[in-house]
Legacy VTK file of the C-alpha trace (Angstrom):
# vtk DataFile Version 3.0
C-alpha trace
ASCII
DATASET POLYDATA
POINTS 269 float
57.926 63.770 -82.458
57.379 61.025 -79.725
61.050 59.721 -78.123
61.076 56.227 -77.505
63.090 53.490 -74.889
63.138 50.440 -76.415
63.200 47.114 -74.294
64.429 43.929 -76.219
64.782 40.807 -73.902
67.753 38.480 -74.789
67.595 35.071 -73.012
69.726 32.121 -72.699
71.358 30.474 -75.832
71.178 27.371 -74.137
68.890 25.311 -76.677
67.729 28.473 -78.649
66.302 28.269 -81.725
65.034 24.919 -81.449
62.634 25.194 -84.549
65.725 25.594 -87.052
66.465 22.042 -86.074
66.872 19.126 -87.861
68.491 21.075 -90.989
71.104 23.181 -88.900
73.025 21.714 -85.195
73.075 23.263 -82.488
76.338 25.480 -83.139
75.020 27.216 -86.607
71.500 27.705 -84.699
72.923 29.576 -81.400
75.346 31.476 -84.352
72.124 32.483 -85.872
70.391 33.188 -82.328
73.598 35.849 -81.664
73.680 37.090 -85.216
70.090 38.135 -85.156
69.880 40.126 -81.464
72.759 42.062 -82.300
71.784 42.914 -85.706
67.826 43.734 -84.068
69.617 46.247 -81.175
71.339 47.795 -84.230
68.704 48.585 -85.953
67.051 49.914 -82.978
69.911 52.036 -82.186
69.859 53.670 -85.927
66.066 54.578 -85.555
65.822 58.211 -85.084
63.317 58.289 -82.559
65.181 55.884 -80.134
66.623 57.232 -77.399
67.730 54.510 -75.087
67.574 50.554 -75.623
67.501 48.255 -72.637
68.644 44.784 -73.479
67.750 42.854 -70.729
69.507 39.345 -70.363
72.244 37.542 -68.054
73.979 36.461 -71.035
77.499 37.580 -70.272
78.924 37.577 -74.140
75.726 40.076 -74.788
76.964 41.909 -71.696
80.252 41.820 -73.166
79.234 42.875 -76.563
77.430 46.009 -75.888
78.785 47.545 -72.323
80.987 50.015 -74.319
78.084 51.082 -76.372
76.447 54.698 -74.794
73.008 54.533 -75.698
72.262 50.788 -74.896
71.899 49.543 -71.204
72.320 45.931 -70.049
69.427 45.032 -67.423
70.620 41.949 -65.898
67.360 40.190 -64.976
65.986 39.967 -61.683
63.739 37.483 -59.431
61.807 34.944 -61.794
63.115 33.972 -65.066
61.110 33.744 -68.556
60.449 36.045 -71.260
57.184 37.791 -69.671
59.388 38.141 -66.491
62.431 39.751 -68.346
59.855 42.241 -70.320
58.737 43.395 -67.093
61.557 43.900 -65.792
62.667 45.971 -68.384
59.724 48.126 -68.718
60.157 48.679 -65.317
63.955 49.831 -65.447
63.169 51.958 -68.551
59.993 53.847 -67.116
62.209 54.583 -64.056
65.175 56.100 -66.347
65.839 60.175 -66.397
63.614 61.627 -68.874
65.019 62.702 -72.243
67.089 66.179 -71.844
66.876 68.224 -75.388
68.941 71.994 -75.365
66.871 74.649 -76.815
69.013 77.341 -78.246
67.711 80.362 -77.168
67.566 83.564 -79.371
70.159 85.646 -78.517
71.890 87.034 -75.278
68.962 88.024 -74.246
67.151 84.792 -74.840
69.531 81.897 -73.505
69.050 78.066 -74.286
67.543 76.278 -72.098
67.034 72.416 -71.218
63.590 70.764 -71.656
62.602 67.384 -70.115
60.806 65.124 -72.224
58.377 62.114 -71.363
58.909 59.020 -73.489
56.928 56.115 -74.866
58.209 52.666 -73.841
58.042 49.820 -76.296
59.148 46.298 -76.257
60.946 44.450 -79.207
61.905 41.102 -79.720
65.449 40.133 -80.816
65.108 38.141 -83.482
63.980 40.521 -86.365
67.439 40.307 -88.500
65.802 42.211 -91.766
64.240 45.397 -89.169
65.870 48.612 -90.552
66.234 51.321 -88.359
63.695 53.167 -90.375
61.026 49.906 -90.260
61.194 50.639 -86.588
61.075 54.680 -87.093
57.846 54.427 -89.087
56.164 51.878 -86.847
56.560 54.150 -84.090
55.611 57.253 -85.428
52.311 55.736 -86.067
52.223 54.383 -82.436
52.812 57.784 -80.937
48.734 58.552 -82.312
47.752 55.789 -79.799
48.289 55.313 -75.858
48.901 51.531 -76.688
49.725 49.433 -79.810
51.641 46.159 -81.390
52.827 44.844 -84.466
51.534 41.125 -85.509
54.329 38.956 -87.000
54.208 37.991 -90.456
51.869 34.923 -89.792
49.274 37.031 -87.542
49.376 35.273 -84.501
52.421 36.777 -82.618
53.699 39.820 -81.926
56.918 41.395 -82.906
56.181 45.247 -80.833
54.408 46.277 -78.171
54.028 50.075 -77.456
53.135 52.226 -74.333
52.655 56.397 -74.316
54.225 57.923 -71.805
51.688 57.719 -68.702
50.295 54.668 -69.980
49.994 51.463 -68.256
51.626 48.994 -70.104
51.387 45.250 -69.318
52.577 43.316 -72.585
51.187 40.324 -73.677
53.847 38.212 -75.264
53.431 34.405 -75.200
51.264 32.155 -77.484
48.690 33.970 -79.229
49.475 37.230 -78.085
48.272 39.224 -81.246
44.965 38.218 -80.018
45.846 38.948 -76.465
47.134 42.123 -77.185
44.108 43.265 -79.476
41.663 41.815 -76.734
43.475 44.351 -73.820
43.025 47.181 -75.974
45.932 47.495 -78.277
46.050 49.373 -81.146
46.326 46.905 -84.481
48.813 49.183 -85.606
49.165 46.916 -89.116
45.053 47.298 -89.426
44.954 50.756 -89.030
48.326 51.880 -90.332
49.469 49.364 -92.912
51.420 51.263 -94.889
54.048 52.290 -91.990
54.446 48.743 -90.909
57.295 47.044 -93.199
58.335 43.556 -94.128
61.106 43.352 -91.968
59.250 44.479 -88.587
57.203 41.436 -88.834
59.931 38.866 -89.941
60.582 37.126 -86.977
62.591 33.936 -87.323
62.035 30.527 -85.747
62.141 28.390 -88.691
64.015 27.663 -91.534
61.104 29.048 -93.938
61.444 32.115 -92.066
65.006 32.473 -92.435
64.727 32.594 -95.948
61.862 34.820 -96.318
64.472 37.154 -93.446
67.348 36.557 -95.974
64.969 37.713 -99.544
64.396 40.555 -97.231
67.470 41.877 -96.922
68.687 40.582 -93.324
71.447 42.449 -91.352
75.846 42.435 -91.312
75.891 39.547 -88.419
72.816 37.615 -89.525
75.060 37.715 -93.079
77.989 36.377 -91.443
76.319 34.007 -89.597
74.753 32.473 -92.857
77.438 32.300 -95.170
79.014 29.724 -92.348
76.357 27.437 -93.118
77.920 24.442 -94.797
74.882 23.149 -96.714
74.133 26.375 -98.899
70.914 25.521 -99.727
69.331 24.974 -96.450
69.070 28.930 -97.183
68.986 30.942 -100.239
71.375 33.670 -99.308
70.954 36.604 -102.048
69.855 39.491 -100.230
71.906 39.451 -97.183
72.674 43.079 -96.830
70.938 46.100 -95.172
71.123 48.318 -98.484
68.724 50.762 -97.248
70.110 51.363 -93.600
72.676 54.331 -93.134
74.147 52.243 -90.389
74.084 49.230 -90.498
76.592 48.884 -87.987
76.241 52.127 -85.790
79.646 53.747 -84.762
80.691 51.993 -81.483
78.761 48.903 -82.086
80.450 45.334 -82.044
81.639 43.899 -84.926
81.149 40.070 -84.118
77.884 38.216 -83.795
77.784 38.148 -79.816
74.185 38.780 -79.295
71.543 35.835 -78.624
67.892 35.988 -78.182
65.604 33.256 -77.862
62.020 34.155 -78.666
59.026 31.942 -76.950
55.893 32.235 -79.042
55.593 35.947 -79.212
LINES 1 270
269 0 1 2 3 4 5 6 7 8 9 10 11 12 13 14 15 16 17 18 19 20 21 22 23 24 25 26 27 28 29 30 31 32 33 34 35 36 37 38 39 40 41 42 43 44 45 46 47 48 49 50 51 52 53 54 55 56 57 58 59 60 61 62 63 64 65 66 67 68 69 70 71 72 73 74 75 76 77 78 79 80 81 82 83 84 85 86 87 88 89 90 91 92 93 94 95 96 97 98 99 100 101 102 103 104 105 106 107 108 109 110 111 112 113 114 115 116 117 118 119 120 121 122 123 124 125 126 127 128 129 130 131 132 133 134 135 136 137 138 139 140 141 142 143 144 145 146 147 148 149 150 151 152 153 154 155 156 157 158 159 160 161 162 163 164 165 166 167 168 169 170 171 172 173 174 175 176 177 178 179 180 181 182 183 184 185 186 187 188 189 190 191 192 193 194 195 196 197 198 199 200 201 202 203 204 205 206 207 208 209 210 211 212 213 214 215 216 217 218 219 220 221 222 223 224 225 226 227 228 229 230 231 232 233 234 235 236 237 238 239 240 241 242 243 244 245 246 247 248 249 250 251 252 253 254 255 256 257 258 259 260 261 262 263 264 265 266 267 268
């Protein structure tokens, strides 16, 4: 089984979420913005095959949020700003991290354990996928392991939600507007063509609008995303049956915080 360091870029909350506007202010969409990184980086963290996440932002209530947490690192960002600059960065940072270390228990006294050093894929995910299980994520990288690159489109087709590297493998992502066909047209892997069964609802739900926050919320969306929509005044800007994570054994990892801190701001993936 293929180990994986996951990269999810978190930028400013200055403005985010734009698209949510008129029907929610600025205070219920940066709320939302929070609600949904945190409750992405969970779900990343419960995936088996994750090893490390890198959440790169300069958002000091992220930085805040997660610095106690062992298996997440905060990559402030570095020389230009922007989402394709940030994603760089933080394949860069996680390709240059210590390899995985697994102990192999040896077979007796004669046989004694020893420690085995194990390349990783790299993948990027964007923060705003508030109904991604940890097992969504699991299944879409199992299938990515069978190919040296790969990405998931969005729910509408055009964007992308993951972007996957083998170890070894140059990886240059192609996030920005239209980058499903950007990504097929460098030589990703359509991992939804060719593996549709492993690629769930919830790993393509990403949420700029209103219409998308509902479809996130029939989903099943995560504990901070919940919290986040229940403050909504007007109750039916969104229909909010479904707001759990039934399905996900942790749903809030041990260690992980337990107010919506996070923020991501997505920029036609």
């Amino acid at each position: 089984m293929t180990a994986w360091h996951v990269v999810i870029p978190v930028k400013s909350l200055t403005g985010a979420k734009t698209r949510l506007a008129p029907e929610l202010d600025p205070g219920q969409r940066a709320a939302l913005a929070r609600a949904f990184a945190l409750d992405t980086i969970d779900a990343a963290r419960a995936a088996r095959t994750v090893r490390r996440v890198y959440v790169v932002t300069d958002e000091h209530a992220i930085e805040t949020a997660l610095r106690t947490l062992p298996d997440v690192d905060v990559v402030p960002e570095s020389g230009p700003r922007g989402l394709a600059a940030a994603i760089e960065h933080g394949i860069r940072t996680a390709r240059t991290a210590d390899p995985v270390s697994t102990v192999v228990a040896g077979a007796g006294a004669a046989t004694p354990a020893t420690t085995v050093h194990t390349e990783v894929g790299t993948a990027v995910l964007l923060g705003d996928l508030p109904a991604m299980r940890g097992e969504d994520l699991d299944t879409a990288l199992e299938v990515a392991a069978r190919h040296p690159l790969g990405f998931v489109a969005d729910a509408e087709g055009t964007g992308t939600t993951l972007a996957t590297a083998a170890p070894g493998t140059g990886f240059a992502a192609h996030f920005g507007a239209d980058s499903a066909a950007r990504h097929r047209a460098a030589g990703f892997a359509d991992l939804l063509a060719l593996h549709p069964d492993a690629i769930r609802p919830g790993m393509r739900r990403d949420v700029d609008t209103v219409a998308e926050l509902r479809d996130a919320v029939a989903l099943g969306v995560g504990p901070r995303t919940t919290i986040a929509v229940r403050s909504i005044v007007d109750r039916s800007v969104v229909d909010r049956s479904g707001t759990r994570h039934p399905s996900d054994p942790s749903t809030a990892p041990q260690g992980a915080a337990t107010a919506p801190d996070g923020a991501d701001r997505k920029a036609a993936s």
